[in-house]
mmCIF file of the C-alpha atoms, coordinates in Angstrom:
data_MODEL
# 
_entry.id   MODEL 
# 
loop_
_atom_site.group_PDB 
_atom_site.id 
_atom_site.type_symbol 
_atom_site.label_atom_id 
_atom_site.label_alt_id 
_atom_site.label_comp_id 
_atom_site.label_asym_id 
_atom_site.label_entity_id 
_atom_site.label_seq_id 
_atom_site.pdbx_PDB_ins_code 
_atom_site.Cartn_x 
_atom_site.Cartn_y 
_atom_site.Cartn_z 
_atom_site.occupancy 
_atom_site.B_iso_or_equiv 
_atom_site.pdbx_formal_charge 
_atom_site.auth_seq_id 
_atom_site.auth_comp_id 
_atom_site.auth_asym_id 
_atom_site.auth_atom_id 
_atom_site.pdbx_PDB_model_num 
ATOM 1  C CA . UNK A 1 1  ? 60.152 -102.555 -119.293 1.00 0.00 ? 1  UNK A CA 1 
ATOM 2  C CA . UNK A 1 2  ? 56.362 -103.211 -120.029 1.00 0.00 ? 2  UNK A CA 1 
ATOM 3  C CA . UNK A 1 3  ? 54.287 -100.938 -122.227 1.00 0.00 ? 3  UNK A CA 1 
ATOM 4  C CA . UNK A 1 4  ? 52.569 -99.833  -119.144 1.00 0.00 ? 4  UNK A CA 1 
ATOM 5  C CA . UNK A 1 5  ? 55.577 -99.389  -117.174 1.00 0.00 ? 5  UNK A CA 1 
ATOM 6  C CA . UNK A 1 6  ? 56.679 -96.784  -120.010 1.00 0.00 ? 6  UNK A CA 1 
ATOM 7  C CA . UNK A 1 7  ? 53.038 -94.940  -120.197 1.00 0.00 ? 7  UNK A CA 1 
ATOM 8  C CA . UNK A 1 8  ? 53.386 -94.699  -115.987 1.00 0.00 ? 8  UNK A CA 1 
ATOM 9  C CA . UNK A 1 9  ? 56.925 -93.259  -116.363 1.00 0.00 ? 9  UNK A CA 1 
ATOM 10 C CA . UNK A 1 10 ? 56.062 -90.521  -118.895 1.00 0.00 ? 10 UNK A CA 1 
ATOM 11 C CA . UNK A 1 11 ? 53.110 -89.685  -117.535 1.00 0.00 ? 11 UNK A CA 1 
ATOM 12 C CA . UNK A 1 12 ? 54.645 -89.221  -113.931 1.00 0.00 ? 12 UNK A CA 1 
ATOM 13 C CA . UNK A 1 13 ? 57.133 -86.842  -116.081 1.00 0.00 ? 13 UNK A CA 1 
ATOM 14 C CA . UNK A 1 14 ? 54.558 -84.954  -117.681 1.00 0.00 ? 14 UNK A CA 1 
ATOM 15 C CA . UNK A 1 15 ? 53.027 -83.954  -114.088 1.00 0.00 ? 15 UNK A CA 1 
ATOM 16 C CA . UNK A 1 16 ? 55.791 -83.439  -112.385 1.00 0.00 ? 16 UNK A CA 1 
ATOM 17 C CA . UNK A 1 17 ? 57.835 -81.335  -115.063 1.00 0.00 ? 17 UNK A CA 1 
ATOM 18 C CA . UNK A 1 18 ? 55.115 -78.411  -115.138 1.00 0.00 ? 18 UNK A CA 1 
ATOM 19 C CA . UNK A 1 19 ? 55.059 -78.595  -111.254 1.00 0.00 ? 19 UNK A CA 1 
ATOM 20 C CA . UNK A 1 20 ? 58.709 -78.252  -111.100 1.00 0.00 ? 20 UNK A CA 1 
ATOM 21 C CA . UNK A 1 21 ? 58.274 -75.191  -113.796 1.00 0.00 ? 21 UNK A CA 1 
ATOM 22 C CA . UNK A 1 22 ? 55.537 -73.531  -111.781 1.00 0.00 ? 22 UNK A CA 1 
ATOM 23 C CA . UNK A 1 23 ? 57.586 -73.640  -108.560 1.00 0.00 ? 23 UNK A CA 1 
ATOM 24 C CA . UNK A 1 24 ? 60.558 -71.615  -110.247 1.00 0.00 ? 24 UNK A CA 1 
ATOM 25 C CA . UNK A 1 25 ? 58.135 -69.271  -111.569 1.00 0.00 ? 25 UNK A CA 1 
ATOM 26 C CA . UNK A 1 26 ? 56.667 -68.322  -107.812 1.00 0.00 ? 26 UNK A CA 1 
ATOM 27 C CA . UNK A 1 27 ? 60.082 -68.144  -106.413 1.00 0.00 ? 27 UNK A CA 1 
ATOM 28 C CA . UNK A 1 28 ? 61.121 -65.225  -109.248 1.00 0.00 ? 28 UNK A CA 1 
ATOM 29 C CA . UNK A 1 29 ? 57.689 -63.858  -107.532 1.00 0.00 ? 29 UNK A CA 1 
ATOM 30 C CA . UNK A 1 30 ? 59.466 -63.455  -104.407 1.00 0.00 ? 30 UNK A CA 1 
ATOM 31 C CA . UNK A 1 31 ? 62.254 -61.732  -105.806 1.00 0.00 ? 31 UNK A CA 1 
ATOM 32 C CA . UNK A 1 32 ? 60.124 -59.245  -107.440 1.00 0.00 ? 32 UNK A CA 1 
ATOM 33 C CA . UNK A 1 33 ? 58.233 -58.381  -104.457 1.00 0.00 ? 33 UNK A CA 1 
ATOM 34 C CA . UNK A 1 34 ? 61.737 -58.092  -102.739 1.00 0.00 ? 34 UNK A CA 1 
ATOM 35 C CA . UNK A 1 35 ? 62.507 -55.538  -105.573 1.00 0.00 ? 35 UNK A CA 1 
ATOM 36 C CA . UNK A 1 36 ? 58.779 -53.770  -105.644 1.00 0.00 ? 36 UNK A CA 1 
ATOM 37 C CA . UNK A 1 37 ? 59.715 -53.191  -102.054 1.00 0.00 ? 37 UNK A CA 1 
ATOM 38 C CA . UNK A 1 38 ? 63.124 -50.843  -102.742 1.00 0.00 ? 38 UNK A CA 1 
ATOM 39 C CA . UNK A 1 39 ? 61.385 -49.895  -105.586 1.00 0.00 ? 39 UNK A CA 1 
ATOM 40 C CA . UNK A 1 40 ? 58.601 -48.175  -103.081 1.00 0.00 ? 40 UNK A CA 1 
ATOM 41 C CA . UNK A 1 41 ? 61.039 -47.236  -100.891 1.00 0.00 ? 41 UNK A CA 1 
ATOM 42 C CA . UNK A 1 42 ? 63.421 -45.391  -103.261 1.00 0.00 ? 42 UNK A CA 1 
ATOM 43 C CA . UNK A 1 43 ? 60.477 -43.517  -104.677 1.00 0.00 ? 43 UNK A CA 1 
ATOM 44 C CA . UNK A 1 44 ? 59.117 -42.753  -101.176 1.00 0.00 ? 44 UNK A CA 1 
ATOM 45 C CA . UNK A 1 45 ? 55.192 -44.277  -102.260 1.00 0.00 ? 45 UNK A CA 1 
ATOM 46 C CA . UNK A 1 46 ? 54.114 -47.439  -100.334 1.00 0.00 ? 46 UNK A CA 1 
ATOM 47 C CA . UNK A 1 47 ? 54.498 -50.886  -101.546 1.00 0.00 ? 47 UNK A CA 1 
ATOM 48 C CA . UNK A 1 48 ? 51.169 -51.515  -102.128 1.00 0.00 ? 48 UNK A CA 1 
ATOM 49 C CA . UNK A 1 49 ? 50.609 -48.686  -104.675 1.00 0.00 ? 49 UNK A CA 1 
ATOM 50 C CA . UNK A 1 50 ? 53.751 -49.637  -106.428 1.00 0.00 ? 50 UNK A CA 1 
ATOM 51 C CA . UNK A 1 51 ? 52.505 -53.154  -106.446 1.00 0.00 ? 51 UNK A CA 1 
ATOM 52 C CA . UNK A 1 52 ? 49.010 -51.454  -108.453 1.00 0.00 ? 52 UNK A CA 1 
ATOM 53 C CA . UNK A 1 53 ? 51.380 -50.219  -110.896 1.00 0.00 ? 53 UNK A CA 1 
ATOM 54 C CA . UNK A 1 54 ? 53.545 -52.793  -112.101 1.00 0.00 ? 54 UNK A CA 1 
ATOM 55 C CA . UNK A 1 55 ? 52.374 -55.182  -114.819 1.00 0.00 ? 55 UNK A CA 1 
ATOM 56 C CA . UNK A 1 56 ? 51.543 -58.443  -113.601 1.00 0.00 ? 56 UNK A CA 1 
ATOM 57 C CA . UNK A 1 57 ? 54.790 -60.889  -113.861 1.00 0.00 ? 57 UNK A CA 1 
ATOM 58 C CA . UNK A 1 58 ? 52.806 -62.889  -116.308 1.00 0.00 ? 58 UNK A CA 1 
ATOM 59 C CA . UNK A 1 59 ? 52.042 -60.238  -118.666 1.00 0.00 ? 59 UNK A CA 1 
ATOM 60 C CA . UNK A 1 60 ? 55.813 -58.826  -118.783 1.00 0.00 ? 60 UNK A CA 1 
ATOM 61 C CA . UNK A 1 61 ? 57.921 -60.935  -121.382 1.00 0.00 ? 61 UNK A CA 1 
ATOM 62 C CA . UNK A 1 62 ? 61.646 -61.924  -119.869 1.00 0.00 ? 62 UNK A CA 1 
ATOM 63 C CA . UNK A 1 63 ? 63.435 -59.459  -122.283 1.00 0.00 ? 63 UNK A CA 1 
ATOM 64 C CA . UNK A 1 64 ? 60.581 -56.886  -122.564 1.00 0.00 ? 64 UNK A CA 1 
ATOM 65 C CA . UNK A 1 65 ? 60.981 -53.635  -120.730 1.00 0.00 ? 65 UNK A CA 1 
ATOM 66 C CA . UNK A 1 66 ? 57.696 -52.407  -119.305 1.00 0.00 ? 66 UNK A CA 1 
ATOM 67 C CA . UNK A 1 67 ? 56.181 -49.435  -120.021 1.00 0.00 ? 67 UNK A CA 1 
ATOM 68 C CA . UNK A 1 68 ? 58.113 -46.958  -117.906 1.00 0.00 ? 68 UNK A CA 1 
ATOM 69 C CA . UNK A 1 69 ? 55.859 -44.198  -119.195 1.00 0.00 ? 69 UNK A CA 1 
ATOM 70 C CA . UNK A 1 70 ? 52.983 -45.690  -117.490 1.00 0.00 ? 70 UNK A CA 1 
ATOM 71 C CA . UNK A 1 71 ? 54.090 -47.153  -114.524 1.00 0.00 ? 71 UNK A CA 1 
ATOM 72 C CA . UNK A 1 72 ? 55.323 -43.344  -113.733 1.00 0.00 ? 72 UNK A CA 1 
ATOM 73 C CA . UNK A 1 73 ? 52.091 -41.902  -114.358 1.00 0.00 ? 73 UNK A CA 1 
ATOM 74 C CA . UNK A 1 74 ? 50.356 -44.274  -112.126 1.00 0.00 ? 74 UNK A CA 1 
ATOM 75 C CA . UNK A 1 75 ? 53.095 -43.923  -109.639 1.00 0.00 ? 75 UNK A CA 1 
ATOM 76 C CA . UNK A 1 76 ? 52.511 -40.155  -109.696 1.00 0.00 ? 76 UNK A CA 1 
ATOM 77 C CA . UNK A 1 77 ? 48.947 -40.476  -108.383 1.00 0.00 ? 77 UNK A CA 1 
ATOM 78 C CA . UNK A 1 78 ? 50.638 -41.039  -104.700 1.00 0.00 ? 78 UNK A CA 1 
ATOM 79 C CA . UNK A 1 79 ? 53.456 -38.884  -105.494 1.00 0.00 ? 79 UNK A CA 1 
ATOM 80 C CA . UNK A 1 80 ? 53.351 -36.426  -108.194 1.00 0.00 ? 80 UNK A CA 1 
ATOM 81 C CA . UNK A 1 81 ? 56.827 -35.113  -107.520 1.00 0.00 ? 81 UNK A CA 1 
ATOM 82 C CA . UNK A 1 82 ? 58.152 -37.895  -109.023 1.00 0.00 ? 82 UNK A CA 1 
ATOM 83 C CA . UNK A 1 83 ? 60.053 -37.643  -113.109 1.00 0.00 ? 83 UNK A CA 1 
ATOM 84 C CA . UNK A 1 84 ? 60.575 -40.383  -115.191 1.00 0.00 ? 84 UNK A CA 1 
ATOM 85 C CA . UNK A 1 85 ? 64.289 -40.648  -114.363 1.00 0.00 ? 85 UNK A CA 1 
ATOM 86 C CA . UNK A 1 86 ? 63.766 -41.269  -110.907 1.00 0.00 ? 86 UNK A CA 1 
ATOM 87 C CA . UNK A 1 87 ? 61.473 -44.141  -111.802 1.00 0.00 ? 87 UNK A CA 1 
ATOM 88 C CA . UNK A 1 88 ? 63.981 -45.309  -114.251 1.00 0.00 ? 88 UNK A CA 1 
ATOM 89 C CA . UNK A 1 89 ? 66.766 -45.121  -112.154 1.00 0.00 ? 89 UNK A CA 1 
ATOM 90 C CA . UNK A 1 90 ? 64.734 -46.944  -109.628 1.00 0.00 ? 90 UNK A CA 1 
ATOM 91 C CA . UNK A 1 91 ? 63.506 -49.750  -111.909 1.00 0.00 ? 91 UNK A CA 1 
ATOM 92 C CA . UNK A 1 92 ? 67.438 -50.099  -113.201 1.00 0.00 ? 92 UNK A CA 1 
ATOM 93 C CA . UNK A 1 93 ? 68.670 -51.037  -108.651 1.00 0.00 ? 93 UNK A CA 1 
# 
């Protein structure tokens, strides 16, 4: 293998490994809006307001609970029945 044959190789890995990284990212995005949506439904508020209230995927760390505290107050503007259990247990399905 040439020196140049070796530079082409790892830098075809170093684009196509963050690519491949990004794409698995975006599909978890489609499971969370699949969950954001029996989320909304469970609470009875609409999708789109429980969208405004969760944390951006990018901003939650993988073993870092969100603030449930928050996300109940903000879903509360729609609903204001709702309790911090029912969010909870809603967050848990």
């Amino acid at each position: 293998m040439t020196n140049f044959t070796t530079r082409l190789i790892a830098a075809t890995l170093c684009t196509l490994l963050p690519t491949a990284m990004l794409a698995e990212s975006r599909g978890t995005s489609s499971n969370l809006q699949v969950d954001l949506s029996d989320m909304a439904a469970a609470l009875g508020v609409t999708e789109a307001h429980t969208q405004v209230c969760m944390p951006a995927p990018l901003q939650v760390q993988v073993d870092v609970h969100p603030d449930l505290a928050e996300i109940t107050a903000c879903l509360k503007e729609e609903k204001s029945s709702l309790t911090s259990t029912e969010v909870n247990d809603a967050w848990k399905t």
